[in-house]
Every structure is written in structure tokens, then in C-alpha cells.
C-alpha angles and dihedrals in degrees: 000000000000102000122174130180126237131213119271141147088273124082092227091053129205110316109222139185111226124196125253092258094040089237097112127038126182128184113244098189083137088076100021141349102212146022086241092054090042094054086048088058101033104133085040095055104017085107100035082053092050094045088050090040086056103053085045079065104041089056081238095132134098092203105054115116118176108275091246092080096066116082099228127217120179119297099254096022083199142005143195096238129022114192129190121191131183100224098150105091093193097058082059102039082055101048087045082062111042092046089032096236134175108259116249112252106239110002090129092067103024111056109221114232142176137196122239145205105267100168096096121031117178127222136249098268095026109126120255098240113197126185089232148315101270086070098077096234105192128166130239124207114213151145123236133179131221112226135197124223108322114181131220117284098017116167137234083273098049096040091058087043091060096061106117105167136353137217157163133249147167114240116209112212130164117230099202091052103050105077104055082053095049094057091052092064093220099106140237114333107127090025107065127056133203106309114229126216139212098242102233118075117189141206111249092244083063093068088053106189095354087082107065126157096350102315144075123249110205127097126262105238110208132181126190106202103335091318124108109251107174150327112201123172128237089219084091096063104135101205116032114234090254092060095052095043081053097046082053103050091052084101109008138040112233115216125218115293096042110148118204119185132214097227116240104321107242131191125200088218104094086204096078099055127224141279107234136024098244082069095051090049091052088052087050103048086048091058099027112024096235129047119250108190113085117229106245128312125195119278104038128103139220129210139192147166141146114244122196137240087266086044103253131145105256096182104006131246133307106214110177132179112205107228123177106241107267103022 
């Protein structure tokens, strides 16, 4: 099932059913309101949601308009728990080298992970607001899942069982920031703005045999300012979602909702880019000895969607427009 949220008075927005090809969308407040209230009663309404998706489909409903005509937020506005993992070993390894780090003991068997703001997701076409351009505002392009309820001490099995959509997003962080954050050993708070989504979010049957062993293996198309900037591919994901779910459940339960990222996808092939600028900057430094590319500067975009094997749009497109807060 492809589902995606639109905009209402309401935080939790509209919850819609979209069609395989993202042409078609129908309310389904008769079975839920919202994704959040769909992801509560998941096991009650799972069947109620397919019946419903395949007559979508079937261009059997009254009450399907083109998707167009909903103005779209992301597909969980906000959520309980935002967690951000770095499961792409190559996007450390690189940043070791260019700032010459320690290495971090471990990080090849326990996956890191922090927890994030989700109070406040933005949308596809919301515009990326920084404070202002001192900040090194940079983009990251990554995938994420939305679990159901996972207990405590799941294992590998349950974890993966508990995956209930997956999508993609754009994570915000600042660059400048960042450092001063990291040595305290608290975490991101400064340092990471509102995270953006694609607006469609997917079953993981939708993705067919893209999604193997808990990732997705399809490359993150990204675009600065109307220039190709990347396309890495998720297959490189170190740890699967189901091992750092797992990782995180060893002392806490995660509710439905809970959104747990990928990290920036990273490739060792050089070839493919990269999916954030931070990236570009390490390579840079390690060749250079400086970076060249500026982190963002109001006015540009950035743009980013997963396209299948067929070439077809599996989340739909971010397309952000930096803006400095208050202008």
C-alpha cells in the first residue's frame, strides 16, 4: 500500500490512500483519520486499508481525485520518536580521514544512533529555513521506516517484523554547529533542523525485491540547484533497519510511529556522488586539502526522489527552497 498525508487543521494532517503509479488519492477517514491512527490499529484495519488500496487501483472509487489536487505534508507530520542512525560505513570512514579521527571502536557491529526532534516534520515542497547562513546548513539524503510496537528486547526477527512503511527524507543538519554538540557527548540539538519527507510512504511489499534484507536497494537521486549531485544507492547500508531497531530496544519499547532513519546513504564508488555536502567537502579535503563546495546559501533548491527499476517515482519528489527565517 503507498499512503501519503495532506495538510489540514489538524498537526497530524488528512491520512490518504494513493494509487501504485501516484496518479489517484482517496480519503479513508472511514477507517482511520489519520496515519497515526492507522499505525495504532494496524492488525484491526490492515485488511479493511488493502481492500480499499485495490479498488483504488482498480479505478473502481467514486472518491478518487489525482493526487495533484491534495496539498501534501509529510506522511507522519509528527511522530513520538525520531531516530537517526549512521548505517552507511563509508560516510564515516570518509569523514575519519578528511578530519584525521580516531576511529570509533565498534561502529562496524553496533550501529550509532540519536534521537531527533519529531514534533515537527516538514513537508516535500516546504521550504528549508535556515537562521542564517553562518550555520552550514547542508542536506542529507536518507530512508527511514515507520514501526509498529516493538518491545523491549526484541530480537533481529521481531524488529524486522515490526516494519510497518518505509520513506524517504531529507535530514537538515548545520555544519557549524555540529562540532561543539558532538564533544559534549549529548547529541544533535542546534545542530539539526526540521527534517523534510517524500510524501508517499509504502508498504515494504511495494518495493518488491528492492527491499532485501532490511534495506532498500535503489539509489537516492539528488539534485543542488538544478545540477546532479549524487545517486547513491541504499544496497550499502551497513547495518539493516531490523539490527538497529534491535540495538535500540535493548533498553527501551518503541510505540507506533517511531521513525527510525538510515543515516546519509553513502557509496564507496566515487562515481555515484554523494548525498550531502558534508560528504562532498571530506572528498575534497582528502584530494585537496581543503573543501571547495559551500554548504547551502539561500535561494537554491534541493531536490530528491527513488526511482525503480521501471523508472517510476516510488515516494515522490523533495523539492526544497532554502529561505533565511523571517524573510
Amino acid at each position: 500500500m503507498k499512503f501519503a498525508s495532506e495538510k489540514s487543521s489538524t498537526a497530524d494532517g488528512r491520512l490518504l490512500l494513493v494509487s501504485r503509479d501516484l496518479s489517484q488519492a482517496t480519503a479513508v477517514a472511514d477507517i482511520a483519520s489519520t496515519l497515526q491512527e492507522a499505525l495504532n490499529r494496524w492488525a484491526e484495519i490492515e485488511s479493511l486499508l488493502k481492500a480499499r488500496y485495490e479498488a483504488l487501483n482498480e479505478g473502481l472509487l467514486d472518491s478518487a481525485k489525482p493526487l495533484s489536487a491534495f496539498e501534501l505534508t509529510a506522511p507522519l507530520p509528527r511522530s513520538w520518536q525520531w531516530l537517526d542512525g549512521s548505517c552507511f560505513l563509508n560516510h564515516g570512514h570518509l569523514m575519519q580521514q578528511a578530519f584525521h579521527l580516531d576511529p570509533i571502536e565498534g561502529m562496524d557491529k553496533l550501529p550509532l544512533v540519536y534521537q531527533g526532534a519529531g514534533d515537527n516534520f516538514s513537508g516535500p515542497n516546504d521550504p528549508l529555513i535556515m537562521p542564517d547562513e553562518s550555520v552550514g546548513a547542508d542536506f542529507e539524503g536518507e530512508f527511514a521506516v515507520i514501526l509498529d510496537h516493538v518491545p523491549m528486547g526484541a530480537s533481529v526477527a521481531m524488529a524486522f517484523d515490526a516494519i510497518r512503511l518505509v520513506v524517504l527524507l531529507n535530514d537538515i543538519s548545520y555544519r557549524a554547529l555540529a562540532p561543539r554538540e558532538m564533544k559534549t557527548g549529548f547529541g544533535f540539538v542546534q545542530a539539526k533542523g526540521a527534517t523534510a519527507f517524500a510524501p508517499i510512504a509504502v508498504t515494504p511489499d511495494e518495493l518488491g525485491d528492492a527491499w532485501h534484507n532490511g534495506r532498500v536497494q535503489l539509489p537516492v537521486q539528488i539534485d543542488r540547484s538544478g545540477q546532479w549531485f549524487g545517486s547513491p544507492s541504499g544496497a550499502e547500508m551497513h547495518f539493516g533497519f531490523q539490527d538497529v531497531i534491535a540495538h535500540v530496544t535493548k533498553t527501551r519499547s518503541l510505540h507506533p510511529g517511531t521513525v527510525v532513519g538510515s543515516g546519509t546513504v553513502s557509496n564507496a564508488n566515487p562515481d555515484v556522488g554523494q548525498a550531502c555536502i558534508a560528504e562532498l567537502r571530506a572528498k575534497e579535503m582528502i584530494e585537496h586539502g581543503a573543501p571547495q563546495s559551500a554548504f547551502l546559501g539561500a535561494g537554491e533548491t534541493v531536490s530528491m526522489q527513488v526511482l525503480d527499476n521501471a523508472g517510476n517515482s516510488v515516494f515522490g519528489a523533495i523539492r526544497q527552497t532554502v529561505k533565511l527565517e523571517g524573510q
